[in-house]
C-alpha positions as CSV (number, residue, x, y, z in Angstrom):
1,X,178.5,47.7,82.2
2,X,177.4,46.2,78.8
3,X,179.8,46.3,76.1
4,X,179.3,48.6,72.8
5,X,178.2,46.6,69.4
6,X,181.3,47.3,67.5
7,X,179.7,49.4,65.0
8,X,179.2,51.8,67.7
9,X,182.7,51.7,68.6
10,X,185.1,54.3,67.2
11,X,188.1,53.9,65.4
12,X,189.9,56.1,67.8
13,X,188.5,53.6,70.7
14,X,189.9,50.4,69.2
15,X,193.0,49.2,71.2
16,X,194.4,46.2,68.5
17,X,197.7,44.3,69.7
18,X,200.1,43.5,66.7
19,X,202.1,40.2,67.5
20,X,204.6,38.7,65.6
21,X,204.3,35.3,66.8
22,X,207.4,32.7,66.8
23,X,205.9,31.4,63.5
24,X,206.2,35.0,61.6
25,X,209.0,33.8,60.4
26,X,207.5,30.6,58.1
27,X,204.3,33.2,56.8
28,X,204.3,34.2,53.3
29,X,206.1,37.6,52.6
30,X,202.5,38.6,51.4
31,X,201.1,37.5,54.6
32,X,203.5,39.4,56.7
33,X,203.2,42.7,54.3
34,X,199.0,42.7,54.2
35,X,199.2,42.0,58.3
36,X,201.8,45.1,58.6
37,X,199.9,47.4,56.5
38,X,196.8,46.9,57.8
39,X,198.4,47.7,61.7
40,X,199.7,50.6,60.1
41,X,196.8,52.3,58.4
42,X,194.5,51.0,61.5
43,X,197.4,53.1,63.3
44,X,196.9,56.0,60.7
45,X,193.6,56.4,60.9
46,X,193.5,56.2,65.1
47,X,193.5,52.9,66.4
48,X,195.5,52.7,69.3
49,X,198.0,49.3,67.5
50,X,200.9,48.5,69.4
51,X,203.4,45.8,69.1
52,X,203.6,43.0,71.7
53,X,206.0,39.6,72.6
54,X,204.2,37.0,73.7
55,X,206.4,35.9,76.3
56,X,207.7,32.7,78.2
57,X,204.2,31.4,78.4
58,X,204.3,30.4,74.4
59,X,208.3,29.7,74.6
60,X,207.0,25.9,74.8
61,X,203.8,26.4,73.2
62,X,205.0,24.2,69.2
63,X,206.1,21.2,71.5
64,X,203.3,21.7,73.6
65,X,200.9,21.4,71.1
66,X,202.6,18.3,69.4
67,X,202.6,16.7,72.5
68,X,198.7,17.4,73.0
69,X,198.0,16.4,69.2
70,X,200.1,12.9,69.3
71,X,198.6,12.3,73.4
72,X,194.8,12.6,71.5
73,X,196.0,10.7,68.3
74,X,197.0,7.9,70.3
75,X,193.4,8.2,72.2
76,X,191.9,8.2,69.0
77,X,193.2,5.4,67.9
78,X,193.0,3.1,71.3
79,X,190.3,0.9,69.7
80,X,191.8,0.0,66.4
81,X,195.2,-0.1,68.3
82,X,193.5,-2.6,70.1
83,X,191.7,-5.1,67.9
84,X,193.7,-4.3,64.7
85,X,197.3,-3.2,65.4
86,X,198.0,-5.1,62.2
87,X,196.4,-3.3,60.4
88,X,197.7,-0.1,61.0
89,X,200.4,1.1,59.0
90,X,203.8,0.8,59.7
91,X,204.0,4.6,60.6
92,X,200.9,4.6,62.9
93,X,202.6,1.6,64.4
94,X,205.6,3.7,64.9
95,X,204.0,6.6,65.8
96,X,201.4,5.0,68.8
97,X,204.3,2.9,70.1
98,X,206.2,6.2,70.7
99,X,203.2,7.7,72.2
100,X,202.9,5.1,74.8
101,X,205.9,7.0,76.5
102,X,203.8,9.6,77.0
103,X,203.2,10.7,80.3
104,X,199.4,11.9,81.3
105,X,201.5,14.2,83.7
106,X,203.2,16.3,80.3
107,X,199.9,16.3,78.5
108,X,198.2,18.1,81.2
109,X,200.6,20.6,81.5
110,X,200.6,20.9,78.1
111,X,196.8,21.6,78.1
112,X,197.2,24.1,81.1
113,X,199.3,26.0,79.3
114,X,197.8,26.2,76.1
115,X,194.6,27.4,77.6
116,X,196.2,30.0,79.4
117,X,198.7,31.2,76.5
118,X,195.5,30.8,73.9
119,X,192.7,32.9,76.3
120,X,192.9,36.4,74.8
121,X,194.5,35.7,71.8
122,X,193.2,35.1,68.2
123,X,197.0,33.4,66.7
124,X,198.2,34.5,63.2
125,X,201.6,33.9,62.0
């Protein structure tokens, strides 16, 4: 079955999940009002919009993503950490010695998980 270009999709066929992620919170108020008004008059005019949690998959997913970001920072950087650790600043130093406790092990999982949490989702605050 092909799918329909979405200008040949009707309003009253469009099935939109509204999701307040765990960064709604740090948005704008503007952000937050624009995003809930549109929902509603997508809602008003027939779009099937419904609320939705994310769940324990993304509990981790701020942490995660830190972990990912410093783990390919430090990757990065292997070359210059190598031939010019001096240098670096004092807080890249700082920052690749930390990430040398890093376990491969954590970063993987980290990976797993985001590609899971991120596979139907298009994030907004």
């Amino acid at each position: 079955m092909r799918a329909k270009p979405l200008a040949a999709i009707s309003i009253n066929e469009l099935k939109i999940g509204f999701c307040r992620t765990m960064f709604w919170d740090r948005a704008e108020q503007y952000t937050k009002t624009f995003l809930e008004e549109a929902a509603s008059a997508l809602a008003k005019t027939g779009a099937k919009v419904s609320d939705f949690d994310l769940g324990k998959p993304f509990e981790q997913f701020e942490a995660m993503g830190r972990r990912i970001n410093d783990y390919e920072f430090s990757r990065g950087l292997t070359w210059e950490r190598n031939h010019h650790w001096n240098l670096l600043s004092e807080f890249q130093r700082d920052k690749l010695a930390g990430m040398a406790q890093c376990l491969l092990r954590t970063i993987s999982r980290g990976r797993s998980r985001a590609r899971l949490s991120a596979a139907d989702i298009s994030p907004t605050p």
